[in-house]
C-alpha positions in Angstrom: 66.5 2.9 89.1 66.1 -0.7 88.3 62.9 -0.8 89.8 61.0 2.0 87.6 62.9 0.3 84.4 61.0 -2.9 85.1 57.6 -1.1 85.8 57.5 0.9 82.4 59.1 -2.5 80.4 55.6 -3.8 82.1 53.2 -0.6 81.3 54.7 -0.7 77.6 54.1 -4.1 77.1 50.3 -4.0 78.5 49.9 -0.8 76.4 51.2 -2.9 73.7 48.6 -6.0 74.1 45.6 -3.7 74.4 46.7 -1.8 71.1 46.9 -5.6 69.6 43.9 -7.0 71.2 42.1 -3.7 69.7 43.6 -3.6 66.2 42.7 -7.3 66.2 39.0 -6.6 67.0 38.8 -4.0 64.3 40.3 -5.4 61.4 39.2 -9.2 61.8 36.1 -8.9 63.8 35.0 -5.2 62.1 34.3 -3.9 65.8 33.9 -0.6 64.2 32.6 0.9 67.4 35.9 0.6 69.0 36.7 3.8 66.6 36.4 7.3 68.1 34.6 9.3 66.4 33.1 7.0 63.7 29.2 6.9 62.9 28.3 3.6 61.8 25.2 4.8 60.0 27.1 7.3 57.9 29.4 4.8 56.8 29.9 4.2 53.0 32.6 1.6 53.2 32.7 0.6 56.7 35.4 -3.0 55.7 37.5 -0.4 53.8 38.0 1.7 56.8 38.3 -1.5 59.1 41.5 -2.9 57.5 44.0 0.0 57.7 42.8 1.3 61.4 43.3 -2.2 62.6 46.3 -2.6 60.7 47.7 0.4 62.0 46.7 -0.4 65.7 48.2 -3.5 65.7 51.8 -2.2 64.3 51.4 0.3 67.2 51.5 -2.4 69.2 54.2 -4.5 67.7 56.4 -1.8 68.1 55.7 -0.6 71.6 56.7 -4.1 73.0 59.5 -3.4 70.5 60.0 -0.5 72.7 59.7 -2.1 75.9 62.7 -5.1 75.4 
């Protein structure tokens, strides 16, 4: 029981740091391509859209570590 505790502590926490790493590559570095479904050449406000995705991605994050401890 212990064992499978530990491993989903781990996959929450990895799940976490990729949603960080990725939230942190939209809203600082405007990676917009790193957003499904979002056509760069259509865009009318591309660092509008940038700041609550990342925003949002990296509070996803926060709070699946949260999760995880």
């Amino acid at each position: 029981m212990e064992n499978t505790s530990v491993a989903l502590s781990v996959i929450f926490v990895s799940i976490g740091a990729f949603f960080i790493l990725i939230g942190y590559l939209v809203r600082v570095k405007k990676e917009m391509g790193l957003i499904a479904g979002f056509n760069v050449e259509n865009a009318k406000d591309r660092h509008g859209l940038s700041r609550p995705i990342g925003a949002f991605m990296i509070t996803a994050g926060i709070l699946s570590i949260m999760i995880a401890l």
